[in-house]
C-alpha positions as CSV (number, residue, x, y, z in Angstrom):
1,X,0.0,21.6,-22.0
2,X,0.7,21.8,-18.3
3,X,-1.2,20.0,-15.5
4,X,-3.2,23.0,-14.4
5,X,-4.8,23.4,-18.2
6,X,-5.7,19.4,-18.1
7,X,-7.2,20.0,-14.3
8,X,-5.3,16.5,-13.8
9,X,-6.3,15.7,-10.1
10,X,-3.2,16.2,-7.2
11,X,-2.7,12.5,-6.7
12,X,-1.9,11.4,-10.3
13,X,1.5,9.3,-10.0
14,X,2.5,10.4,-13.4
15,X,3.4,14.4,-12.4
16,X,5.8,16.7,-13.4
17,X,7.8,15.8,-9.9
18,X,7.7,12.3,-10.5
19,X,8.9,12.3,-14.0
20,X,11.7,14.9,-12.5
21,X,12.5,11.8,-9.7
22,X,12.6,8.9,-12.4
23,X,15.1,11.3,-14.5
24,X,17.4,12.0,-12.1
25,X,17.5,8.7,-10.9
26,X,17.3,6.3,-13.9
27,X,19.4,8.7,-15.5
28,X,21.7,9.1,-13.1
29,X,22.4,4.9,-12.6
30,X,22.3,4.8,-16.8
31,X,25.2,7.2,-16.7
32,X,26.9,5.4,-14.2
33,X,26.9,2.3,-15.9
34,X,27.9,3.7,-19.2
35,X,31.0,5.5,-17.5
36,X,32.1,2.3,-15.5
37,X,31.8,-0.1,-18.2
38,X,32.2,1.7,-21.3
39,X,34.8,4.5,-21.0
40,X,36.5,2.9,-18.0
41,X,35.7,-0.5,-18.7
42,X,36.1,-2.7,-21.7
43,X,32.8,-4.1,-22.4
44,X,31.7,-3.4,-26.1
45,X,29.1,-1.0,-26.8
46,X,27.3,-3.3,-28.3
47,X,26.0,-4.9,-25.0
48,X,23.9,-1.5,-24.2
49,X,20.9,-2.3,-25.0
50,X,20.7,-5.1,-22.6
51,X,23.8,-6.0,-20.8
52,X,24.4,-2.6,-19.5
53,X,20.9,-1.1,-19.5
54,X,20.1,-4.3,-17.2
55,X,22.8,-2.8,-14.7
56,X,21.3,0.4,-14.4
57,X,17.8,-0.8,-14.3
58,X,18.9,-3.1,-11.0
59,X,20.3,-0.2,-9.3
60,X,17.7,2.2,-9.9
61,X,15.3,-0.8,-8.8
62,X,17.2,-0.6,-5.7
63,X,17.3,3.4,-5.3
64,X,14.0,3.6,-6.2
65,X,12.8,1.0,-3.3
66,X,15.2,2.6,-1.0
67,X,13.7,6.1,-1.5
68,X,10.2,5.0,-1.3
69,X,10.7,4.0,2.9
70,X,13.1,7.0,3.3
71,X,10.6,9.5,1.9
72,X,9.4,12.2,5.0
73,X,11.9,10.1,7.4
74,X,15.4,10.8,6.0
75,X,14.0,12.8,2.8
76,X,12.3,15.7,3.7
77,X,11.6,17.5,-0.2
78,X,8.1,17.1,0.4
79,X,7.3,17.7,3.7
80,X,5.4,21.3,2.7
81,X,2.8,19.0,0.3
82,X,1.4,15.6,2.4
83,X,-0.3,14.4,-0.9
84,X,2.4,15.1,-3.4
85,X,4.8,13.5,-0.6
86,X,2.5,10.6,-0.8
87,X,2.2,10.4,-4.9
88,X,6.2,10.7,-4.5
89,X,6.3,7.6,-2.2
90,X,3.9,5.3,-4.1
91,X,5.7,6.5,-7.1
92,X,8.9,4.9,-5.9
93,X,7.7,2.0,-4.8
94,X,6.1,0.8,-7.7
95,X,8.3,1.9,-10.1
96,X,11.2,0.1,-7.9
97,X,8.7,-3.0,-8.7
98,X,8.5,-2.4,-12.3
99,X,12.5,-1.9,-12.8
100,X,12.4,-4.9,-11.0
101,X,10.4,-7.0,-12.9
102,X,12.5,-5.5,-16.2
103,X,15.8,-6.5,-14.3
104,X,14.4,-10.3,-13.9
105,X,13.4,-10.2,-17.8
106,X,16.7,-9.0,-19.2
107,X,18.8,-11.4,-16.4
108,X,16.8,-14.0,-17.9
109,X,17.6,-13.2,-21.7
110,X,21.5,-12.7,-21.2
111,X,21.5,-15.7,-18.6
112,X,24.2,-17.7,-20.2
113,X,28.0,-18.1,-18.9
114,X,28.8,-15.8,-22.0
115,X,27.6,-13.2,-19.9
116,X,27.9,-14.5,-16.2
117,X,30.5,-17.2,-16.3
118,X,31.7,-17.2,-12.7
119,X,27.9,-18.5,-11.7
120,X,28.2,-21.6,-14.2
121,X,29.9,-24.6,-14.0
122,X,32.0,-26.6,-16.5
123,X,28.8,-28.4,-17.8
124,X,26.9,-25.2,-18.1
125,X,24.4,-25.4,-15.4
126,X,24.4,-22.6,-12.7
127,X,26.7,-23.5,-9.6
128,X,25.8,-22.9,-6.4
129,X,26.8,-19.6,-6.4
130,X,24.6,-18.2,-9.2
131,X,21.5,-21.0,-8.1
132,X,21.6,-19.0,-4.8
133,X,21.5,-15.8,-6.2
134,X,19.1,-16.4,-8.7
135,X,16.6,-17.7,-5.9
136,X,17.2,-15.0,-3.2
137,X,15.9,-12.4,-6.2
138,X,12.8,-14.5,-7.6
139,X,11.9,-14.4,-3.8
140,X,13.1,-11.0,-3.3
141,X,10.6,-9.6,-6.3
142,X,8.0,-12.0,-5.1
143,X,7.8,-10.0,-1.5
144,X,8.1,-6.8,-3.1
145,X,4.6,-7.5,-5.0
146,X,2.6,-7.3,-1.3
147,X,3.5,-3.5,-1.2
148,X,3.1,-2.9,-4.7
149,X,-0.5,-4.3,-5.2
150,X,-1.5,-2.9,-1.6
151,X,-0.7,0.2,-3.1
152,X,-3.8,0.4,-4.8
153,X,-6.7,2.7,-3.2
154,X,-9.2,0.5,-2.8
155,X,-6.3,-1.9,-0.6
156,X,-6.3,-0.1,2.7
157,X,-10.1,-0.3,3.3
158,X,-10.5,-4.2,2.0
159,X,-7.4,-5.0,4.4
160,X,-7.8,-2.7,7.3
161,X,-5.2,-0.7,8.9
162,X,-3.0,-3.1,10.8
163,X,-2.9,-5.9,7.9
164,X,-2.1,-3.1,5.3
165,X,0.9,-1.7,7.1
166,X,1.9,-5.4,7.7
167,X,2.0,-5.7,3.5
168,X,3.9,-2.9,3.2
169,X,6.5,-3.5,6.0
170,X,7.2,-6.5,3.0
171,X,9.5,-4.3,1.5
172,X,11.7,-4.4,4.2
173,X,12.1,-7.9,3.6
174,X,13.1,-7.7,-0.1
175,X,15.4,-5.6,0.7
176,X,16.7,-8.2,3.2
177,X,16.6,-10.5,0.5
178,X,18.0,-8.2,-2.2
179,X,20.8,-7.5,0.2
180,X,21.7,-11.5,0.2
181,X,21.1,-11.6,-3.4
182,X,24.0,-8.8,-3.8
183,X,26.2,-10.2,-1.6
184,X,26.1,-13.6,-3.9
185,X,26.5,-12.2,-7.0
186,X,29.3,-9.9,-5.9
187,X,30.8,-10.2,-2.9
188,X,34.3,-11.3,-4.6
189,X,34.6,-8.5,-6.8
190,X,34.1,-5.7,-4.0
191,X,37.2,-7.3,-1.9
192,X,39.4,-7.0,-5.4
193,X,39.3,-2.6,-5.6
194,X,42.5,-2.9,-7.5
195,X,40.4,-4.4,-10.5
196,X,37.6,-1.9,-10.9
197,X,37.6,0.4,-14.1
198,X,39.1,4.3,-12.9
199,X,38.6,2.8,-9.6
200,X,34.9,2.9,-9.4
201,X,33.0,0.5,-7.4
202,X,30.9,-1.9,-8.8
203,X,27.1,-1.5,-9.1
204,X,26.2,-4.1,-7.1
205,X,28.1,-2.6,-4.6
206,X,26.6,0.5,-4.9
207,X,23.2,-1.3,-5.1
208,X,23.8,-3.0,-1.7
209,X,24.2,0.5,0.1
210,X,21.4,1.8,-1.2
211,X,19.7,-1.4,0.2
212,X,20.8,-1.3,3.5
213,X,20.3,3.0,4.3
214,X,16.5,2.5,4.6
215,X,17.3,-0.9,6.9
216,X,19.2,0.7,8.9
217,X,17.2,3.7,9.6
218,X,14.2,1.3,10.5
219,X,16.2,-0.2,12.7
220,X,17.4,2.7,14.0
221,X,13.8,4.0,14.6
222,X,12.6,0.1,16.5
223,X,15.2,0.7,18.3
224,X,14.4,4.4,19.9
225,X,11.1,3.7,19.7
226,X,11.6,0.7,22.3
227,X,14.0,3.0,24.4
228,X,11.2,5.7,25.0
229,X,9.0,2.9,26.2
230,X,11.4,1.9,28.6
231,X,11.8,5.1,30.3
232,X,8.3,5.4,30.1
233,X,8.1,2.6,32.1
């Protein structure tokens, strides 16, 4: 049955657009994954169900985020429809939240220098290295909360205007912080191309980009909205 025949109401998150957003983009980050460390790479496929599904959900985390602030600024699919670009954009943010939250479970299940043995130390214990970057993304999914639980409907009215868009510019910093937790984890293996599987980059590579496009079109936006008040002036 289609939404028309259930008379669903316009704002629903769960839509036949959304659902078409977190296929193409889930999808596309699982596939990904699977390609790079699979077929090109030479990790078993027994780690799938967590060691590589973990990748994918981190990036699509990241994407997801990303799209949310780039929606009717750089992204311009919904323009035509203000309340399905709206679902859209909620829709991204929170389910950049949840994927979030399911990255942090599944990093802390395979957390062992089995897995991640350049972040441990000869005794075991996480080095400086991994304790960084495992505290940079505990702080990073903290922030990213304030924009997911202001997203409710009731939030806007019970904060006001001002202190709502405040919570929600919070997202900006975790992806500050999501950005430093990248650069931690992988900074060494983007400097050494010649080892990546068929020549594909690493996720947290690509991860890191799609961090840093909706930073640096805010930026880009403070910055030409100060210019037109100078010549204002």
């Amino acid at each position: 049955m289609n939404d028309e025949k259930l008379d669903l109401p316009p704002d629903r998150l769960w839509q036949p657009t959304t659902v078409k957003w977190f296929t193409v983009v889930f999808g596309a980050c699982l596939f990904y994954a699977v390609v790079r460390y699979h077929l090109a790479g030479d990790v078993a496929w027994r780690h799938l169900p967590l060691f590589i599904l973990n990748k994918a959900t981190s990036m699509a985390a990241v994407v997801f985020v990303g799209c949310s602030y780039l929606i009717g600024k750089v992204i311009h699919w919904h323009d035509d429809n203000k309340i399905l670009r709206l679902v859209v954009i909620k829709f991204c943010g929170l389910i950049g939240f949840f994927l979030a939250g399911i990255h942090a479970l599944f990093s802390f299940c395979i957390l062992a220098p089995a897995y991640f043995a350049k972040y441990f130390d000869a005794g075991g214990r996480l080095n400086l290295q991994g304790e960084l970057a495992m505290c940079v993304g505990v702080v990073a999914l903290f922030c990213l909360m304030s924009p997911a639980i202001t997203t409710l409907p009731m939030m806007p009215k019970a904060l006001g205007g001002w202190r709502w868009k405040r919570s929600q510019r919070m997202g900006y910093l975790a992806l500050i912080l999501v950005v430093v937790h990248l650069v931690f984890l992988g900074l060494k293996g983007w400097l050494t191309p010649k080892g990546w599987p068929a020549g594909l980059p690493p996720i947290s590579l690509i991860s890191l980009l799609a961090a840093l496009v909706p930073l640096v079109v805010k930026s880009n936006r403070i910055y030409a909205k100060r210019q037109r008040k100078k010549q204002l002036q």
